[in-house]
N, C-alpha and C positions, 0 to 999 in steps of 0.2 A: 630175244629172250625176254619177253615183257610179261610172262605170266597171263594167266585168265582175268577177263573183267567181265566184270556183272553192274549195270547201270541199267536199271528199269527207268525209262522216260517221267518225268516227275509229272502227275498229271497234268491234263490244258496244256500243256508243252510238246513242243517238236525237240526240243534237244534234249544232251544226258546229261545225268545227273553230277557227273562227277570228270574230271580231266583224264587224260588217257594215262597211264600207267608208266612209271618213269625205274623199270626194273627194279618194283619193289613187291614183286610178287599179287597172286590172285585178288582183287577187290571188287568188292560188293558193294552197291551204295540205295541199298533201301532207304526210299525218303529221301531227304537232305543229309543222311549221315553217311561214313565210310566204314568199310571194315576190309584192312588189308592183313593177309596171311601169309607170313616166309616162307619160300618152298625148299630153302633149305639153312645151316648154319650160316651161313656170309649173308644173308637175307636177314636174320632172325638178330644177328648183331646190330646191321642197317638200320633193322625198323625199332631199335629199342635206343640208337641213336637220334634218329629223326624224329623220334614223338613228339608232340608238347608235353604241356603239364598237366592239361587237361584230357588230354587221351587217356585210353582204356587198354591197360596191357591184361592179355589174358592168354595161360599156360595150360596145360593138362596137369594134374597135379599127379597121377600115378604110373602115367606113359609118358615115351618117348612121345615130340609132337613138335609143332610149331609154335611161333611166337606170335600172335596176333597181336594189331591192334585195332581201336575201333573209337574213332572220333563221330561224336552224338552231338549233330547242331539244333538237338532239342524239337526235332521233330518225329524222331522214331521213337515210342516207347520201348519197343521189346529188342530195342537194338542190340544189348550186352547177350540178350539169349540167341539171337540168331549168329554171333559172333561164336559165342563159346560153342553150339552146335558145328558151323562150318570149323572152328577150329579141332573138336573132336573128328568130325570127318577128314580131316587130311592130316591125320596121327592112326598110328597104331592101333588106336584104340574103336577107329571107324566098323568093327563089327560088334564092339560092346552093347548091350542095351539100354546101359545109363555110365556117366562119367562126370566124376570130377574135374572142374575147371577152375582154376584159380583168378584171379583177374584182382587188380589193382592200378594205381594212376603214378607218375612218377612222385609225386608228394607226398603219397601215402606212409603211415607209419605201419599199417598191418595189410596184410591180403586177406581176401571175400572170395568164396568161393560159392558158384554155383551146381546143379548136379541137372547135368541133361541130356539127353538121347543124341547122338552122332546125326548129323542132316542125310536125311535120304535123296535120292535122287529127284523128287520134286520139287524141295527147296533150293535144291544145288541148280537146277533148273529154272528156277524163277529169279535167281538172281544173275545169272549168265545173261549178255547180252547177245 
C-alpha cells in the first residue's frame, strides 16, 4: 500500500528523482523537489509529523481534502502551485474550477493562501512515473 509516485527522470540522468515511497502516500517530484499527498486521515497526521521546518504544508481551505506536503530544494519555481493543484485534485473539490489553498511551513505565524484550478488529467499524467 505505497501510494502513487510520480518521479520524471531529472534530465542527463538515467535515474529518479526522488527514493521510492515509504507509505506516505502519492509523490510527485518535479525537478529536485517533493510533493507528497495523504490518501487519507492516518496519512495526513504522518505527514504533518514527518515534515521539516522548512516544508510546505498545504490544505484546501473550503473542502474536505488532504494534507500535502511539498519540500522545494530550490529548483522548481512553481512547485507550491503544482502542489496546491494536485492537492485540490484528490479533494472534493477536484471538479471546482478554481479553489482555495491554504499552505504554510511549520514556523509559520500566519497561512498564505493560493487560488487555483484542481490538476487535470495531463498534469496528473506528467508527473506519474
Amino acid at each position: 500500500n505505497q501510494g502513487r509516485r510520480a518521479c520524471p527522470p531529472p534530465q542527463n540522468q538515467g535515474r529518479r528523482a526522488c527514493p521510492p515511497p515509504q507509505n506516505q502516500g502519492r509523490r510527485d517530484c518535479p525537478g529536485s523537489g517533493k510533493i507528497i499527498v495523504g490518501r487519507n486521515e492516518a496519512e495526513n497526521k504522518r505527514l504533518m509529523g514527518l515534515a521539516g521546518r522548512k516544508d510546505t504544508f498545504l490544505k484546501l481551505r473550503d473542502f474536505t481534502g488532504p494534507i500535502t506536503v511539498a519540500r522545494n530544494n530550490g529548483a522548481q519555481a512553481n512547485l507550491l502551485t503544482i502542489a496546491a493543484r494536485l492537492t485540490a485534485r484528490y479533494s472534493n473539490a477536484k471538479d471546482q474550477d478554481q479553489v482555495w489553498v491554504d499552505y504554510w511551513s511549520k514556523d509559520a505565524q500566519e497561512k498564505k493562501s493560493i487560488l487555483v484550478q484542481p490538476a487535470d488529467e495531463q498534469l496528473v499524467g506528467q508527473m506519474r512515473i
